[in-house]
TORPAGU-618727 format. One line per 3 residues: number of its first residue (from 1); their letters; for each residue x, y, z of C-alpha. Coordinates in pm, 1 decimal. Example, Ala and Ser with C-alpha at 12.3 -4.5 7.8 and 13.67 -1.06 7.14 Angstrom:
! TORPAGU-618727
1> as> 1230.0,-450.0,780.0 ~ 1367.0,-106.0,714.0
END
This chain:
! TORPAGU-618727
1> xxx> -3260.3,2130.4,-11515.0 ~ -3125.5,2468.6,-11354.1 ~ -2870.1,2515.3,-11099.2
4> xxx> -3117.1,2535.2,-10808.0 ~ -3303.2,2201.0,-10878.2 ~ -2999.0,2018.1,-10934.7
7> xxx> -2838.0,2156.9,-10590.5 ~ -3189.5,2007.7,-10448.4 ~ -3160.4,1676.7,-10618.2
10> xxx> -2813.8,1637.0,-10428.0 ~ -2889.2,1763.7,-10117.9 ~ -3131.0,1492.7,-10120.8
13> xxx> -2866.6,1249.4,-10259.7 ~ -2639.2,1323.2,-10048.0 ~ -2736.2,1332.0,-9661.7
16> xxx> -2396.6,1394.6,-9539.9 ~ -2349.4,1726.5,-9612.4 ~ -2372.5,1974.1,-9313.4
19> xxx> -2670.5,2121.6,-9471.2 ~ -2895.9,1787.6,-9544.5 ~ -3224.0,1708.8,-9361.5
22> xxx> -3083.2,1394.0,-9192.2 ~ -3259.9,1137.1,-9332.2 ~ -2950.9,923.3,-9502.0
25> xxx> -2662.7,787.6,-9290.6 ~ -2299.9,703.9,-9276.0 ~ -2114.8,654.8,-9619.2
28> xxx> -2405.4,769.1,-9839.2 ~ -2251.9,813.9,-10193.8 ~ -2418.8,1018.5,-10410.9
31> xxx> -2513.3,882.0,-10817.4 ~ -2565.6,1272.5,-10901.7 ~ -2296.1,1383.5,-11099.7
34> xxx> -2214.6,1738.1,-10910.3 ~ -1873.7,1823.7,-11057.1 ~ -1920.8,2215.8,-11156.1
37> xxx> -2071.3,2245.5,-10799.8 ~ -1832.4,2283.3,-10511.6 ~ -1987.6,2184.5,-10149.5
40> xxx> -1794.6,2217.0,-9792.8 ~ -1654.5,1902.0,-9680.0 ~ -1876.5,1727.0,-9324.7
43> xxx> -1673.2,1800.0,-9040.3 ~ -1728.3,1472.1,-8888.1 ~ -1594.7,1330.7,-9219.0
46> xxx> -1282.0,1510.6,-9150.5 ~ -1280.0,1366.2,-8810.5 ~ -1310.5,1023.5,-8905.1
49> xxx> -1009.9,1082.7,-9150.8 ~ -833.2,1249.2,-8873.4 ~ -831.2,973.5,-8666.2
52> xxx> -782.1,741.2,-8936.4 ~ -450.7,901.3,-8956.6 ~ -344.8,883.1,-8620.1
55> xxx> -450.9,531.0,-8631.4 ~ -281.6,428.7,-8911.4 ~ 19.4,561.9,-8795.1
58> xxx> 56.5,440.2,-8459.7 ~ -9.3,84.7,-8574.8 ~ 185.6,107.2,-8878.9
61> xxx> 477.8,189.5,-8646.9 ~ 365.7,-117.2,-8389.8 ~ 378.3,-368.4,-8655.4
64> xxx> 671.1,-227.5,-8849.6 ~ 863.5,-324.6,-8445.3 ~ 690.2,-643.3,-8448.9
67> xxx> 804.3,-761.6,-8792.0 ~ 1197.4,-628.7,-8842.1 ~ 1228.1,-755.4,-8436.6
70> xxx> 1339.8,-1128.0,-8373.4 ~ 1301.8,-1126.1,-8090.2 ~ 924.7,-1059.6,-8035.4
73> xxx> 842.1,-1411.9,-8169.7 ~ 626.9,-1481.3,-7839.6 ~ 270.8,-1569.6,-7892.2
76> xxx> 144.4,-1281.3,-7771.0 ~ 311.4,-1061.1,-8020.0 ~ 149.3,-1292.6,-8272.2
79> xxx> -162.8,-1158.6,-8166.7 ~ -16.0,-776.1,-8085.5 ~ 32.0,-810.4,-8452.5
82> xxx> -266.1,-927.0,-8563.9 ~ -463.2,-651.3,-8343.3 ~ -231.4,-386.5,-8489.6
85> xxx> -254.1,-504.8,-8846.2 ~ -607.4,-496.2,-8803.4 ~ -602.4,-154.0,-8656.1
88> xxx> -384.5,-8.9,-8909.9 ~ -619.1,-137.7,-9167.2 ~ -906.5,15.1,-9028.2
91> xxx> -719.9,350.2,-9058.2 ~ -617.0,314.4,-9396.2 ~ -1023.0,246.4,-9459.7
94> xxx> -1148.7,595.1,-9287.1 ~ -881.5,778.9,-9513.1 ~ -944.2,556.4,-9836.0
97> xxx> -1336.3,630.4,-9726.2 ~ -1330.9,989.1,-9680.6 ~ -1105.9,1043.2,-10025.4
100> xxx> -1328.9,856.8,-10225.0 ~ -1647.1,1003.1,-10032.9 ~ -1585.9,1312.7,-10233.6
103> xxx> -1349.5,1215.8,-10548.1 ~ -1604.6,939.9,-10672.1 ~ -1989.5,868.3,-10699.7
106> xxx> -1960.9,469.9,-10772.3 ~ -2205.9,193.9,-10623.1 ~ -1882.7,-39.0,-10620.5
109> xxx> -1659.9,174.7,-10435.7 ~ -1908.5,236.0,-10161.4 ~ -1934.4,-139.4,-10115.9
112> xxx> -1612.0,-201.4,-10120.8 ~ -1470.8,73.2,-9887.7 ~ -1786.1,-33.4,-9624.6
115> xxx> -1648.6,-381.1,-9665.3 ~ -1324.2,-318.3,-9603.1 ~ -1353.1,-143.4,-9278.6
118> xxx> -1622.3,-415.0,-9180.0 ~ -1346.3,-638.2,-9197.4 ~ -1067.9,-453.7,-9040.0
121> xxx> -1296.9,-353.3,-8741.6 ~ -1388.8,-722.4,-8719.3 ~ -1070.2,-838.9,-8714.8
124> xxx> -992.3,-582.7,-8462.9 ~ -1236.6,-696.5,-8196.5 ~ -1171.1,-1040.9,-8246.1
127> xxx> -751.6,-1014.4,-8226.2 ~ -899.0,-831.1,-7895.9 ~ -1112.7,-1166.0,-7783.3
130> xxx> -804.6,-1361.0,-7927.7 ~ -532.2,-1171.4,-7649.5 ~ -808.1,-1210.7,-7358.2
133> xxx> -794.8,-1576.3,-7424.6 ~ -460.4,-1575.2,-7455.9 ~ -402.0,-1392.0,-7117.9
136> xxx> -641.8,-1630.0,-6941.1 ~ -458.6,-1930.1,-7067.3 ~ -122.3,-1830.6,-6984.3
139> xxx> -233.9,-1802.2,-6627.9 ~ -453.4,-2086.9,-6677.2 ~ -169.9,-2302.4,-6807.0
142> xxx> 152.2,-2157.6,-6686.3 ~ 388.2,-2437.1,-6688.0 ~ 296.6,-2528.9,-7010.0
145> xxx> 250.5,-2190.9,-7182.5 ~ 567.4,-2158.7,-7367.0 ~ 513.6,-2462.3,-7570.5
148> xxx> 478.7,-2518.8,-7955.1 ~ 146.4,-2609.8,-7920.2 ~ 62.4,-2260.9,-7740.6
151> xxx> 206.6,-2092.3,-8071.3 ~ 72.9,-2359.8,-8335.1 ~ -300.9,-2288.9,-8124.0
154> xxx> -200.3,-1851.0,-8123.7 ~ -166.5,-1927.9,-8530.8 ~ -525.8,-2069.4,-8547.1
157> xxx> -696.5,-1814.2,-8351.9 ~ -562.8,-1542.9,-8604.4 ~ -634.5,-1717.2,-8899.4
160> xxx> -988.3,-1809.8,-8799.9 ~ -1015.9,-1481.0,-8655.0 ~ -935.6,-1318.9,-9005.0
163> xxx> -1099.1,-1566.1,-9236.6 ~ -1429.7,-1472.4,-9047.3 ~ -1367.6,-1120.8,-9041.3
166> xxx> -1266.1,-1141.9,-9428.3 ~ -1584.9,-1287.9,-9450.2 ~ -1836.8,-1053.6,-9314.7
169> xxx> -1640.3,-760.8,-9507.8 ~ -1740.6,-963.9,-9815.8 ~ -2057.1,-997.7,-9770.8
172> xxx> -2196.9,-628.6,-9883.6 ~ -1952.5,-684.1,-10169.5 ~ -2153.2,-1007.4,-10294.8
175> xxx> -2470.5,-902.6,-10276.9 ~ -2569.0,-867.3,-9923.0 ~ -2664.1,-488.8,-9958.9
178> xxx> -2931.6,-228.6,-9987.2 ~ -2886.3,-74.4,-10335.7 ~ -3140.6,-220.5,-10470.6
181> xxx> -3370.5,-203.2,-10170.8 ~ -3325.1,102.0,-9992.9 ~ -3638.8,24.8,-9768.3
184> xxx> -3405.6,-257.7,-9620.7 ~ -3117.1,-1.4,-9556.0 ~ -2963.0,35.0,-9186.1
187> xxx> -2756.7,341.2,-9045.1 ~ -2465.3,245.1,-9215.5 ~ -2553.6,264.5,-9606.9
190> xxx> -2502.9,18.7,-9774.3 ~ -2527.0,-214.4,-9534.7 ~ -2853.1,-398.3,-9472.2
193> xxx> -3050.6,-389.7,-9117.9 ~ -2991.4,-757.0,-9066.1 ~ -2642.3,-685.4,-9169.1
196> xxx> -2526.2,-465.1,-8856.1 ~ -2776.0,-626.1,-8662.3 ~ -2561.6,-913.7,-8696.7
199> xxx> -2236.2,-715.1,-8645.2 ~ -2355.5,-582.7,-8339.5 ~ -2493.3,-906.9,-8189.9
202> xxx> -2138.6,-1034.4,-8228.9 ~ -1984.8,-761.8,-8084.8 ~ -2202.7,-829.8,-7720.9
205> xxx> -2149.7,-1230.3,-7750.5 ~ -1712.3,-1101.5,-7807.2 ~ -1800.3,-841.9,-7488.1
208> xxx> -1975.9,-1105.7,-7316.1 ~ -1694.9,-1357.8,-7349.7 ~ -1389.0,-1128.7,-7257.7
211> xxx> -1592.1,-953.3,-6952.8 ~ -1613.2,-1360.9,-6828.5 ~ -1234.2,-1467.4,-6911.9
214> xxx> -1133.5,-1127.4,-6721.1 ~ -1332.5,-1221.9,-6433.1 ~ -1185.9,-1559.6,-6462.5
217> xxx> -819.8,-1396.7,-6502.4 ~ -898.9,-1172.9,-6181.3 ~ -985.2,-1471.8,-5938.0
220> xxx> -698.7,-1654.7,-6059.5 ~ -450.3,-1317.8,-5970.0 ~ -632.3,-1271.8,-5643.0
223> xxx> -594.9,-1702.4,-5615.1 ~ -192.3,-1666.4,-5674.5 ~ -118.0,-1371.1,-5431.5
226> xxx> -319.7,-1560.5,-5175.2 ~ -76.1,-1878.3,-5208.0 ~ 251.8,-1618.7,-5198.0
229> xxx> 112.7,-1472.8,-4881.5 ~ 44.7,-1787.0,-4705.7 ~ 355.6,-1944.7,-4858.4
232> xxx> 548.4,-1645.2,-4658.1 ~ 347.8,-1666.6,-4356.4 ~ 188.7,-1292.2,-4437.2
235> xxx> 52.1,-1065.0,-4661.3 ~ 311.2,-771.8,-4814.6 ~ 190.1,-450.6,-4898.6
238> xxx> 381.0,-498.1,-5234.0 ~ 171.9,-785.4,-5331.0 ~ -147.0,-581.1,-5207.3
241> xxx> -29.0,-308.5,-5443.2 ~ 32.7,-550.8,-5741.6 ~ -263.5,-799.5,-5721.7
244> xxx> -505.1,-399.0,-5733.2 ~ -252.8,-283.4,-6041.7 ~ -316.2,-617.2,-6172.0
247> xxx> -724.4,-568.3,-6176.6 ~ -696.5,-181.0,-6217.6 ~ -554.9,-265.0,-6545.4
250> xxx> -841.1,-563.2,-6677.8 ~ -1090.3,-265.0,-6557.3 ~ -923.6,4.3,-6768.8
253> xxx> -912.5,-217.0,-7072.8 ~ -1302.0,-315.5,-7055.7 ~ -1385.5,28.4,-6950.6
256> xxx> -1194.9,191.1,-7239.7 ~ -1315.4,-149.0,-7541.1 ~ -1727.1,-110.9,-7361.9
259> xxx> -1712.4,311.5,-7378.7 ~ -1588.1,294.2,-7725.0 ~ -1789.2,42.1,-7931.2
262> xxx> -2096.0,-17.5,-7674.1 ~ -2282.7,304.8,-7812.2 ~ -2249.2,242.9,-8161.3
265> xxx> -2341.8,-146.7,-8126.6 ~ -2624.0,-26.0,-7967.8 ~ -2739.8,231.1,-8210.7
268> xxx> -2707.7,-18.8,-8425.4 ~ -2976.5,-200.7,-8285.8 ~ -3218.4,57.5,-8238.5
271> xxx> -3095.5,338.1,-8479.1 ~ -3341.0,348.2,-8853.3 ~ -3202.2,456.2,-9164.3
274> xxx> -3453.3,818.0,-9152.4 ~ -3293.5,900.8,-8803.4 ~ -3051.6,1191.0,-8836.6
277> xxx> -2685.0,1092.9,-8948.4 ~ -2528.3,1318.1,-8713.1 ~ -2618.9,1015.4,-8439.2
280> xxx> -2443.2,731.9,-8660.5 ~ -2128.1,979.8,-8649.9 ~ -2186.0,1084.6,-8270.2
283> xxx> -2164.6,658.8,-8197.2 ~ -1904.6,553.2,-8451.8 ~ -1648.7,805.2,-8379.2
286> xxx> -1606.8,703.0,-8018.0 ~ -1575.1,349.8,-8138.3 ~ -1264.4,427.5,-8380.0
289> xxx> -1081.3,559.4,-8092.7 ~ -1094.2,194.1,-7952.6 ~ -851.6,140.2,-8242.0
292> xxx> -614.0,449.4,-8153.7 ~ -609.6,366.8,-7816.9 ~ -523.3,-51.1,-7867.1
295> xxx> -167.6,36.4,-7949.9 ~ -99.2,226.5,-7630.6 ~ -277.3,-44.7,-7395.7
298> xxx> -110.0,-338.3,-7590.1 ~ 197.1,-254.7,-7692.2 ~ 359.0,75.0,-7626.0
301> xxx> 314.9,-73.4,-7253.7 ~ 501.7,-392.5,-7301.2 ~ 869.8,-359.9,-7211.4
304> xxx> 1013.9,-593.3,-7490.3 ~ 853.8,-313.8,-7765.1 ~ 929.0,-63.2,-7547.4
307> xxx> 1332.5,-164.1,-7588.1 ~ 1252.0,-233.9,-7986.2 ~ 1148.9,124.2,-7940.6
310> xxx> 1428.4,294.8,-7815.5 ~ 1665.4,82.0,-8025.1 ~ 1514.7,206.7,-8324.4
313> xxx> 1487.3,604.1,-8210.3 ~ 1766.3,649.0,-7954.0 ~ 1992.6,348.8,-8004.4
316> xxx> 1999.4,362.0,-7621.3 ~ 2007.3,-77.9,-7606.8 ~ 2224.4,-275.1,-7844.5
319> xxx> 2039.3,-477.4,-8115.6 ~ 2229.0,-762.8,-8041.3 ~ 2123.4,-797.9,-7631.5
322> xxx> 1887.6,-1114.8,-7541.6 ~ 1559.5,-1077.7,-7345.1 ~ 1335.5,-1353.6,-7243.8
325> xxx> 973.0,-1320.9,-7404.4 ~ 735.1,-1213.9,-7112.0 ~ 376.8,-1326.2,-7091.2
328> xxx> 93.8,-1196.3,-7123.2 ~ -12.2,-1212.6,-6738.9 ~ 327.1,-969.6,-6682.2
331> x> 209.9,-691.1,-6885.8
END
């Protein structure tokens, strides 16, 4: 075989390149072995490491807080944790996934790298259904929230969140795949059609759940100023002011969780393996930006990391002053 039909063997092997006709997707590895050949990398692969970065290290340096702090034992920095472990995971994937995109040409790896960022994405939209429920019940249950129990309940909902998410990263891994049937392939090779249709069906049923426990958290804010203003015989301007912050802020963090993963979940629906790849990049790249921007909604907000912060970079607070644990509905 000469130089120019082995070139065409790979371009067809290999869909991601910038030059390719389209017809493979996301994570295609190619079995060809190329290695006297030298090809430009895909820009949107250098994206998706690019972001992978970022992501890994803002949540590297959220969780790093969250674990050498004491203090930020509360139950919502359980799950803080949990969303920025997850996070930081799914960083680590996208760099792990575009290294070995063009060091290695192994079946396994390709399974195992899709797995893994199945998982961490999982877990990530789940530790994001796990803090919505969270919110709603410590408005819900106020009196009580502080409790044992609350934590002891907070330690459930991460470890059933990541035992599932575990889970459905495994399953390309033990057999749930297209290698062998490439007719049964989806948008995101290796994975299987019924595979992301089932990701993406989850993803609307998590969507569906926290758009109804933020509508639920939003009549109960709009139900608490009511009872301040008639308990003080009027209605302030500041509690005007802070019951619209209140709902800005549930609005900005479905608006910024539906803009990022809706398209791709979508695509996934109705996207086919022969449709361009470009699209599966277009869709997914939005979607890991959900991940870069968790840290900024959910913790670099939050006063308690925000004083973990500046004792670790300016040394402007003692290490050894008190503050209470806020919850969730405060921040």
């Amino acid at each position: 075989m000469n130089d120019s039909e082995l070139v065409n063997e790979t371009l067809e092997l290999s869909p991601l390149l910038p030059w390719a006709d389209g017809n493979g997707t996301l994570f295609e590895f190619s079995s060809a072995s190329v290695s006297h050949l030298e090809f430009p990398v895909n820009p949107w692969d250098i994206m998706l490491c690019l972001s992978g970065t970022v992501i890994a290290c803002e949540n590297a340096l959220v969780v790093a807080i969250i674990v050498y702090t004491p203090t930020l034992r509360a139950p919502m920095f359980v799950l803080i944790g949990s969303l920025a472990t997850a996070d930081l995971l799914a960083g680590v994937g996208l760099i792990l996934n575009f290294a070995f995109q063009y060091l290695t040409c192994s079946d396994t790896v390709s399974l195992i790298t899709v797995g893994f960022l199945v998982a961490s994405f999982s877990a990530s939209v789940s530790s994001l259904l796990a803090i919505t429920v969270d919110r709603y019940f410590s408005l819900y249950n106020a009196l009580t929230y502080f409790s044992e129990k609350t934590l002891h309940c907070v330690h459930i909902m991460v470890a059933g969140t990541w035992v599932v998410s575990v889970c459905l990263g495994l399953l390309p891994v033990l057999g749930w795949n297209c290698l062998d049937e490439p007719s049964t392939c989806s948008i995101v090779r290796p994975l299987t059609r019924k595979h992301v249709t089932l990701l993406a069906t989850s993803f609307f049923v998590v969507f569906g759940l926290m758009l109804s426990l933020y509508f639920k958290i939003c009549k109960i804010v709009c139900h608490h100023a009511h009872q301040i203003a008639l308990q003080q015989h009027f209605f302030s301007t500041s509690h005007l002011v802070a019951t619209k912050k209140g709902v800005s802020t549930l609005a900005i963090i479905m608006g910024t969780f539906g803009a990022s993963w809706l398209p791709f979940a979508i695509y996934c629906l109705v996207g086919k393996q022969e449709y361009p790849s470009v699209y599966t990049y277009a869709t997914l790249l939005p979607a890991t930006y959900n991940s870069m921007i968790n840290p900024i909604i959910y913790a670099y907000r939050n006063t308690d990391i925000q004083r973990a912060l500046s004792v670790l970079f300016c040394g402007c607070f003692q290490t050894n002053v008190s503050y209470r644990s806020r919850s969730p509905s405060e921040v």
